[in-house]
GUMAR-77206 format. One record per residue (C-alpha): residue number from 0; residue in three letters; chain; x, y, z. Coordinates in nm, 4 decimals, always signed. Each point is the difference from the previous one (the first is absolute). Last residue first. Example, Ala and Ser with C-alpha at 12.3 -4.5 7.8 and 13.67 -1.06 7.14 Angstrom:
<atoms>
1  SER  A  +1.3670  -0.1060  +0.7140
0  ALA  A  -0.1370  -0.3440  +0.0660
</atoms>
This chain:
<atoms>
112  UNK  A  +2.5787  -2.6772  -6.1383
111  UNK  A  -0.2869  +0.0323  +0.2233
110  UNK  A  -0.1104  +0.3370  -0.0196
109  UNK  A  -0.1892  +0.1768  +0.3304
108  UNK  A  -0.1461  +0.3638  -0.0495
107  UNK  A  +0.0214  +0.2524  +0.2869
106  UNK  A  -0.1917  +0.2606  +0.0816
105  UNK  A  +0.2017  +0.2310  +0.3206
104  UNK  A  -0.3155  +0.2178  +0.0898
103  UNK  A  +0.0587  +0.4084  -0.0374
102  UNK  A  +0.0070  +0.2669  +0.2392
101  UNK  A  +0.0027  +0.3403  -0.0950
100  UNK  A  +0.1525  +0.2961  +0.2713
99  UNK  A  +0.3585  -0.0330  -0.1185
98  UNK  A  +0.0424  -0.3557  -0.1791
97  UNK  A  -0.1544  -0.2263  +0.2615
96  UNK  A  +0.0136  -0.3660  -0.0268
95  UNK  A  -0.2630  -0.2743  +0.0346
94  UNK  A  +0.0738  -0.3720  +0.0611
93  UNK  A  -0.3142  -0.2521  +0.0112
92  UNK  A  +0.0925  -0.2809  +0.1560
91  UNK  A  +0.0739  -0.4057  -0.0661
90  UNK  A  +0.3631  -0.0906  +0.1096
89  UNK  A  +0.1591  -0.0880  -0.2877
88  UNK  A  -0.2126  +0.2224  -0.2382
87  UNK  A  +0.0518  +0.3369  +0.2712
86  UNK  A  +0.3842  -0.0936  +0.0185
85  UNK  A  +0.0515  -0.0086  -0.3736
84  UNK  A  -0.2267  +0.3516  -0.0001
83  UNK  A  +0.2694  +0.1273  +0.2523
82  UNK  A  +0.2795  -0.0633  -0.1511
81  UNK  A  -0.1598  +0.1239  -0.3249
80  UNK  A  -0.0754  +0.3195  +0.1563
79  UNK  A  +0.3098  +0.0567  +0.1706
78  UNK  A  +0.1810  -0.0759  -0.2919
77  UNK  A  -0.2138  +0.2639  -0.1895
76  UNK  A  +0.1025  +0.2572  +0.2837
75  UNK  A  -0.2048  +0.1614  +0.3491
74  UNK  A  +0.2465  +0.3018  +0.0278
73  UNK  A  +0.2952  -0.0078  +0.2582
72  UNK  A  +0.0527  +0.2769  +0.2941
71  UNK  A  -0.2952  +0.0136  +0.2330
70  UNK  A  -0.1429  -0.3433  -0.1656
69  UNK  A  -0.2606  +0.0321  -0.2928
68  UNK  A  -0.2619  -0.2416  +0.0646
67  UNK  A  -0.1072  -0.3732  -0.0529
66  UNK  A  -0.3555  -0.0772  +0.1533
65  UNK  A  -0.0894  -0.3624  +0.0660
64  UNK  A  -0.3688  -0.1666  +0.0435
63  UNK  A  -0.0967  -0.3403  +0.0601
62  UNK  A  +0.2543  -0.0971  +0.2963
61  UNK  A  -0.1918  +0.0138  +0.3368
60  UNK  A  +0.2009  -0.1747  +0.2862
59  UNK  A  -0.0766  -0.3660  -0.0234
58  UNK  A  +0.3253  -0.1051  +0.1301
57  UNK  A  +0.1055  -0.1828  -0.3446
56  UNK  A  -0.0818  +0.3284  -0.1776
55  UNK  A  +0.1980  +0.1988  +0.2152
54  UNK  A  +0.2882  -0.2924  -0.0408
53  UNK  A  -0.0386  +0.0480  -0.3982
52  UNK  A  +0.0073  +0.3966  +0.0046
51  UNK  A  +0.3501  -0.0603  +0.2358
50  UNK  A  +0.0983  -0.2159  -0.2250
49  UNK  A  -0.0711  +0.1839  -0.3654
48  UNK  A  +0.1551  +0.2889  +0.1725
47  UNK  A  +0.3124  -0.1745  +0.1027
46  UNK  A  +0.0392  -0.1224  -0.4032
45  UNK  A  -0.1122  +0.3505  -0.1650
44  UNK  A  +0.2789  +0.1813  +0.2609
43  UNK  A  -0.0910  +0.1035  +0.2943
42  UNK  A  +0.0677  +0.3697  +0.1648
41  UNK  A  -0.1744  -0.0602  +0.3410
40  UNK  A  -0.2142  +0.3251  +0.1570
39  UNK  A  -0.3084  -0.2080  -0.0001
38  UNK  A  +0.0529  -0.1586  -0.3888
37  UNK  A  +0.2727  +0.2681  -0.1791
36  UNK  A  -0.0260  -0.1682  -0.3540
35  UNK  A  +0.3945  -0.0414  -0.1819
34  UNK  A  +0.0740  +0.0995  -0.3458
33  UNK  A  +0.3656  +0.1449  +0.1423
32  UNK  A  -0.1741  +0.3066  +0.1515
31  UNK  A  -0.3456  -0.1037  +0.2071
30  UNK  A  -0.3239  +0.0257  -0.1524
29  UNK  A  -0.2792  +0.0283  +0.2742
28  UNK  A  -0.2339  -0.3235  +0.0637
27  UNK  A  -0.3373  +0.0605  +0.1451
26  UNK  A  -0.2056  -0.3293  +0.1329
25  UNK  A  -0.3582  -0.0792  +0.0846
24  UNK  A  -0.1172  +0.2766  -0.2435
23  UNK  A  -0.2442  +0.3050  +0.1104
22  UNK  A  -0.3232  +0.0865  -0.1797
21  UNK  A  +0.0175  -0.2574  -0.2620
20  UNK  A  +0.0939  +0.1082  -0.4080
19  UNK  A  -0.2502  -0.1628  -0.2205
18  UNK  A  +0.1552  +0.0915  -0.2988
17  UNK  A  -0.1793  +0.0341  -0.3443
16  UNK  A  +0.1525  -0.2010  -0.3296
15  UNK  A  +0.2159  +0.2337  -0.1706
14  UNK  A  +0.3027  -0.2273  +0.0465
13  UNK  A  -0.2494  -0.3089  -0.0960
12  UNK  A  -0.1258  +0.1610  -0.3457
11  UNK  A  +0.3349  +0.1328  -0.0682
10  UNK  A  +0.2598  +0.2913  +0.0944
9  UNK  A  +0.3454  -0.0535  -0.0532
8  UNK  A  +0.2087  +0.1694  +0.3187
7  UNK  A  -0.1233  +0.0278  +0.3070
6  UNK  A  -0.0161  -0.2583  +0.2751
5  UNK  A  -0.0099  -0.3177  -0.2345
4  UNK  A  +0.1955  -0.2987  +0.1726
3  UNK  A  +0.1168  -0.3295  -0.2640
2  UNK  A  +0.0396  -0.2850  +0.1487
1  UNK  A  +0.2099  -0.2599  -0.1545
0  UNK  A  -0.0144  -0.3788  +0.0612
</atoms>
């Protein structure tokens, strides 16, 4: 399977699609050095975030909506992104990020090879 994450780049019929962007998010992510995600003051890397979303989701904690930003000293990246959009399909969420003051939805598109 390959999943492909569109956060900027080509722009197409479902990239240009509106976003319904929610008025808070049930988790925010920073981007930690080393392609790490800084999850409640925890540098994780792609698999410790995927299990620590997964056991939220397992207590019933809200888990719809999650926010990727810039972290104080490393810049949201395209790994990031796609980390995070492989996370999202797994685990069934919406992912946004924020690129300065814009924030765009995570689309993904799902290829079985």
């Amino acid at each position: 399977m390959l999943v492909g994450a569109c956060a900027r780049g080509v722009k197409t019929d479902a990239t240009m699609a509106p976003v319904n962007i929610p008025a808070s998010f049930d988790v925010t992510l920073l981007a930690a050095k080393e392609y790490q995600f800084d999850y409640q003051d925890v540098p994780l890397t792609q698999e410790s975030l995927r299990a620590a979303l997964n056991y939220r989701k397992d207590q019933s904690l809200p888990m719809s909506t999650v926010l990727l930003k810039r972290g104080e000293k490393q810049k949201v990246t395209d790994r990031h992104i796609a980390e995070l959009a492989q996370i999202s399909v797994a685990l069934g969420f919406t992912a946004f990020v924020q690129d300065d003051d814009e924030i765009n939805e995570i689309r993904t598109t799902i290829k079985d090879n």
